[in-house]
VODO-386006 format. One line per field, with one value per residue (C-alpha): residue in one letter; x, y, z. Coordinates in steps of 0.2 Angstrom, whole numbers. Layout:
! VODO-386006
rest <- [A,...] .
x <- [X,...] .
y <- [Y,...] .
z <- [Z,...] .
This chain:
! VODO-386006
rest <- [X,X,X,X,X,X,X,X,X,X,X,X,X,X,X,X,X,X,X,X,X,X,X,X,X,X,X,X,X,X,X,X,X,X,X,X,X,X,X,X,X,X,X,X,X,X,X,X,X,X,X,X,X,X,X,X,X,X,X,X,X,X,X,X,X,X,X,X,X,X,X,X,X,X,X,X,X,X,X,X,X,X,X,X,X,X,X,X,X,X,X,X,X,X,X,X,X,X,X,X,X,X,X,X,X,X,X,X,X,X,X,X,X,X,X,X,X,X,X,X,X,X,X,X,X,X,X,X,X,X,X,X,X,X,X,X,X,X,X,X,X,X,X,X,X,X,X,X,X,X,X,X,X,X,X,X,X,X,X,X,X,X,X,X,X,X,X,X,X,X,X,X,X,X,X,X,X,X,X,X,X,X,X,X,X,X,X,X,X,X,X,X,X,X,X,X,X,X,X,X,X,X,X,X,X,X,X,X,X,X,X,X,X,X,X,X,X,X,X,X,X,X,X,X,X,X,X,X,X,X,X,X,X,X,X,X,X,X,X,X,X,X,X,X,X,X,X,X,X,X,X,X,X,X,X,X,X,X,X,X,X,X,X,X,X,X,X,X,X,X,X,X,X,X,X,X,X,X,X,X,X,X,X,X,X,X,X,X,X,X,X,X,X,X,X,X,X,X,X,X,X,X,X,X,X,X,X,X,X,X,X,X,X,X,X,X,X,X,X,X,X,X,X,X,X,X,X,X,X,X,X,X,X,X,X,X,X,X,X,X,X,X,X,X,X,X,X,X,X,X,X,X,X,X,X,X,X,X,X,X,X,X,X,X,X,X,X,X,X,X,X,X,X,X,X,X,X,X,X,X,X,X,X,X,X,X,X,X,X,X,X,X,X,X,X] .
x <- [-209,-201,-191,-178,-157,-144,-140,-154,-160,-161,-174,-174,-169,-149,-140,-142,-135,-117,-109,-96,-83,-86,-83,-70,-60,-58,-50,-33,-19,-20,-14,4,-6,8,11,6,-6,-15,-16,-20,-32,-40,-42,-49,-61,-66,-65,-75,-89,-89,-95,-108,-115,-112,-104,-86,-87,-75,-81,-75,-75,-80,-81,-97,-116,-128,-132,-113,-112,-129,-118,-104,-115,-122,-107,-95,-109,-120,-116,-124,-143,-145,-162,-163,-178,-183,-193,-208,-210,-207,-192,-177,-177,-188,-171,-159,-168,-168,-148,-149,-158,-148,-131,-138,-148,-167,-176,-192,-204,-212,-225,-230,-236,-231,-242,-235,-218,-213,-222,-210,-223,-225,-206,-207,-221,-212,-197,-205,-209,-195,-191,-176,-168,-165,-166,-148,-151,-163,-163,-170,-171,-173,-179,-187,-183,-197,-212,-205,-206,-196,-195,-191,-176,-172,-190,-188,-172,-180,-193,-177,-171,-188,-192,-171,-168,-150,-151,-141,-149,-145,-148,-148,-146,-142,-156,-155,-132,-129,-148,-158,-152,-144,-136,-130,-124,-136,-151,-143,-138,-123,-123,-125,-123,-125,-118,-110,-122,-137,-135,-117,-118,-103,-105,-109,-98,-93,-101,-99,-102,-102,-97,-98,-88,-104,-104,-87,-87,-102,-90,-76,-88,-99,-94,-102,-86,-75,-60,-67,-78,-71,-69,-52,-46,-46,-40,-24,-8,-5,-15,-21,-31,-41,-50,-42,-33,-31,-40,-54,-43,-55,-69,-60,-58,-75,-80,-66,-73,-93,-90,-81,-95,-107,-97,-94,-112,-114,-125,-140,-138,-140,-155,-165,-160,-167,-182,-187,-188,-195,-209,-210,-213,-226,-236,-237,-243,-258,-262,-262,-270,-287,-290,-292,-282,-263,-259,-246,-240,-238,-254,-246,-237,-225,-220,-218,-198,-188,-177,-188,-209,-219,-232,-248,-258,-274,-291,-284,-270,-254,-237,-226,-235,-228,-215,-209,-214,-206,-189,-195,-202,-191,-179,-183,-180,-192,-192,-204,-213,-204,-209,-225,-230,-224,-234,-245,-232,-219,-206,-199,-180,-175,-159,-140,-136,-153,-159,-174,-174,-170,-183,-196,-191,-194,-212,-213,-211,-220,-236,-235,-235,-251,-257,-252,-259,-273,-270,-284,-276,-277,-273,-257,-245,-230,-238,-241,-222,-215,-227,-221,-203,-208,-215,-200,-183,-183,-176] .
y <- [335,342,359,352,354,358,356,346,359,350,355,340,343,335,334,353,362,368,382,384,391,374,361,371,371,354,353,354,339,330,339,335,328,332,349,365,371,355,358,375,371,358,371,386,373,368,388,391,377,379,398,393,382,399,388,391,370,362,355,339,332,314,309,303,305,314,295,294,310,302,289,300,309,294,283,298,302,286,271,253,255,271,279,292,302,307,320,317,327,317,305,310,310,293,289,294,287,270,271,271,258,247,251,247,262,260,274,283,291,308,304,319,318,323,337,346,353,350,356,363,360,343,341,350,340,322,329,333,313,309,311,298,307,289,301,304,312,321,321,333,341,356,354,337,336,322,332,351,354,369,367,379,372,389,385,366,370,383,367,359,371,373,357,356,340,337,326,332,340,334,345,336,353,345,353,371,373,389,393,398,404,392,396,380,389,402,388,376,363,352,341,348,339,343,337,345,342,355,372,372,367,354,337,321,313,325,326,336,336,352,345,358,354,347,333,332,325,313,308,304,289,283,264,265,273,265,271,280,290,294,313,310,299,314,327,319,326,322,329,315,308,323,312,295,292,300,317,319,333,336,339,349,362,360,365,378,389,387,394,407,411,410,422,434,434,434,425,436,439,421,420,431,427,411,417,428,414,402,412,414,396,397,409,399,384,394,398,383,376,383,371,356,346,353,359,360,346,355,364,379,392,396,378,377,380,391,378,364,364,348,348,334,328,322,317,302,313,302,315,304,310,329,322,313,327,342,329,323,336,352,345,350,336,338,328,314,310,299,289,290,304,292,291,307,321,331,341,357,363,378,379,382,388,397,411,420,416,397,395,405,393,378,389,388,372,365,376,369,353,356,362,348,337,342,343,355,372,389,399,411,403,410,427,427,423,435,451,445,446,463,469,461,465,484,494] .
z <- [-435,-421,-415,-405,-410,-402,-383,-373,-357,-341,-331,-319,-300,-301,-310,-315,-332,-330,-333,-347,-335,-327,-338,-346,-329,-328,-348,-341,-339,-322,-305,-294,-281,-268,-272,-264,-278,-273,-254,-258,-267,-255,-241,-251,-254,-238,-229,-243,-239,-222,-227,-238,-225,-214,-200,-190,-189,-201,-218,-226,-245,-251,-268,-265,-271,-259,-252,-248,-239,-228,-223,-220,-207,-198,-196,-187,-175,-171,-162,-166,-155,-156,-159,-174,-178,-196,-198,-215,-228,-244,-249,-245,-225,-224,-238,-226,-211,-223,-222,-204,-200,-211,-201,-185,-179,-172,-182,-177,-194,-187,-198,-209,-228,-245,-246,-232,-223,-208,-193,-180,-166,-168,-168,-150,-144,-148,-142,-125,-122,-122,-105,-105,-119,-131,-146,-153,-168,-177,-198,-208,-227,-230,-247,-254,-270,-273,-266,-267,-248,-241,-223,-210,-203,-191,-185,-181,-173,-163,-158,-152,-143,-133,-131,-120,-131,-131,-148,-163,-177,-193,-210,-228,-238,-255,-264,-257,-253,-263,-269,-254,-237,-226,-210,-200,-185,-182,-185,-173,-185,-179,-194,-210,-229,-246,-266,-281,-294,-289,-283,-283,-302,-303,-311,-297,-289,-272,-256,-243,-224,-211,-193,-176,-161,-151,-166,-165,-147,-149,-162,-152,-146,-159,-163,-185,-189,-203,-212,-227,-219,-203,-199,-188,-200,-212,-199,-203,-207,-224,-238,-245,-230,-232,-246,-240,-253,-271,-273,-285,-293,-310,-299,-286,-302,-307,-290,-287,-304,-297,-280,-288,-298,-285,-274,-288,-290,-272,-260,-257,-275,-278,-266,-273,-291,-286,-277,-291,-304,-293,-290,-310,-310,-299,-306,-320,-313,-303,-320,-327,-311,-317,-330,-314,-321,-314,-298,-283,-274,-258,-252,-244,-254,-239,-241,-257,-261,-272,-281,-288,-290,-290,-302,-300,-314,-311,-321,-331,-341,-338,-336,-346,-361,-358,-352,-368,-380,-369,-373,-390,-397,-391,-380,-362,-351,-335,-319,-319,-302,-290,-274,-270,-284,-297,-312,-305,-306,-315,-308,-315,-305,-304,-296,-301,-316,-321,-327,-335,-353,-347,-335,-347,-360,-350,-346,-365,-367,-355,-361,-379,-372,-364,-379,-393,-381,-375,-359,-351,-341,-338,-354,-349,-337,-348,-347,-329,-328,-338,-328,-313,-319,-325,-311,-299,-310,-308,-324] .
């Protein structure tokens, strides 16, 4: 038996459910590439990205993954040699680092774990030996997808700052852009990137990459620069070098009708939206914690972040099991562990396109899968959610 039918949730971090509004934008014939509804559209586009990453730097659009928007970044702004340092805190930046070193940069891990975020100090501290200034760049997330890290990217820049470094700081906000406050210029971020397909809440397939002018004139030297990605390739002229070559103009509506959504809702609204049922996750888990078998990835709760929760698994129950019958069974699809949690972890998202009764549904869900299988826990997550949301979504 099972009680699944009808649309399959996604509760996995990317790509995130989608809003109606969304897919329904992009059921329409193809644009005029040349016309002015298509640059029009193109630059409310980009004024309006460079506002969500709060920056007065310009914002470019590649129809690429969130790996593509990496590359992006590093090839406008590194030459061959150059020394990049990545700062830990579970897969993505070690990824990111990975791309570097395979186009010709020497990279440098500052080693931290999977358990932990970023500690601003340490950033200082390396940064303070060296003397000779051979770090370029600096790359960083501000939320790991993999082991649910939140780090303090204001803090770290702060670290910069203080240690006098003159390196660039690099952001990855692909898993908080539109979720979760983000403020490139303020931070001190000269590089910042993100994707469609998680808070912004449109399908894969675009990148996108925030640039100040202090990036802009290291860029004006760096030597990995080809054609696609190049930032003064798209500054050109003609519209359609602004995506070299043919627009990704489906997308581009998908993306217009989400960031209309998001601004109608509007940004602090979003945040808090997002903070309130993240923090609904998270009681759950405590509760479900007591049982020693489930508990949080990252140790601290300050670190924990507000748009996707590792789960670990331990004492010989294996997580594919609640994994398949969330899926099976009702028709939840959670995230399975990755990297180095692998086999040891689930992951539940909350980010996008979310709300109460879907995020206490996956709750649900994720509580009778405990029970069916046997799965020892604290009796009363989904309660403990839905007091919080009680007591934190005044009448």
């Amino acid at each position: 038996m099972v009680v699944r039918a009808g649309r399959e949730f996604l509760a996995i971090p990317g790509p995130t459910t989608m809003p109606d509004e969304v897919l329904q934008a992009m059921h329409r014939p193809a644009l005029d590439i040349y016309s002015d509804q298509m640059v029009n559209l193109t630059d409310s586009l980009l004024r309006d990205l460079s506002d969500l990453f709060a920056t007065k730097g310009r914002s470019y659009i590649y129809i690429a993954n969130g790996h593509g928007a990496w590359e992006a970044v590093l090839s406008n702004v590194l030459s061959r040699g150059d020394k990049v340092l990545v700062l830990e805190s579970g897969r993505f930046a070690i990824g990111w680092g990975n791309a570097a070193a395979a186009m010709g940069a020497e990279v440098e891990v500052l080693k931290g774990d999977w358990r932990r975020a970023i500690r601003p100090s340490e950033v200082e501290e390396r940064l303070r030996q060296d003397k000779d200034h051979k770090i370029k760049a600096i790359l960083a997330v501000q939320v790991d997808t993999a082991s649910g890290a939140y780090n303090d990217i204001e803090a770290i820049g702060k670290a910069i700052k203080a240690a006098g470094h003159p390196a660039l700081f690099m952001v990855d906000a692909v898993a908080s852009l539109g979720c979760m406050p983000f403020e490139m210029d303020a931070w001190g971020i000269d590089v910042a990137m993100s994707g469609s397909q998680k808070g912004l809440m449109t399908p894969p397939g675009l990148g996108f990459v925030a640039v100040n002018d202090r990036a802009r004139e290291v860029h004006k030297k760096a030597d990995l620069r080809t054609p696609y990605w190049d930032w003064t390739e798209r500054d050109g002229a003609e519209h359609y070098r602004k995506y070299s070559g043919t627009a990704p103009v489906h997308l581009l509506f998908a993306l217009r009708q989400a960031i209309d959504m998001i601004f109608e809702e509007k940004l602090e609204n979003v945040f808090i939206r997002h903070r309130l049922l993240a923090e609904a996750v998270r009681r759950a888990v405590a509760v479900w914690a007591e049982g020693q078998v489930l508990g949080f990835n990252i140790a601290e709760a300050a670190e924990r972040s507000d748009t996707v929760t590792t789960v670990m698994m331990g004492n010989g129950h294996d997580p594919a099991a609640l994994h398949r019958y969330c899926k099976e069974k009702c028709g939840v699809v959670l995230g399975v562990g990755i990297g180095e949690l692998q086999g040891q972890a689930f992951r539940i998202a909350h980010m996008g396109h979310v709300n109460a009764p879907m995020i206490l549904g996956t709750l649900g869900v994720i509580e009778v899968g405990l029970n069916a299988l046997a799965i020892p826990h604290g009796k009363g997550g989904v309660e403990a959610a839905i007091e919080w949301l009680g007591e934190s979504v005044s009448a």
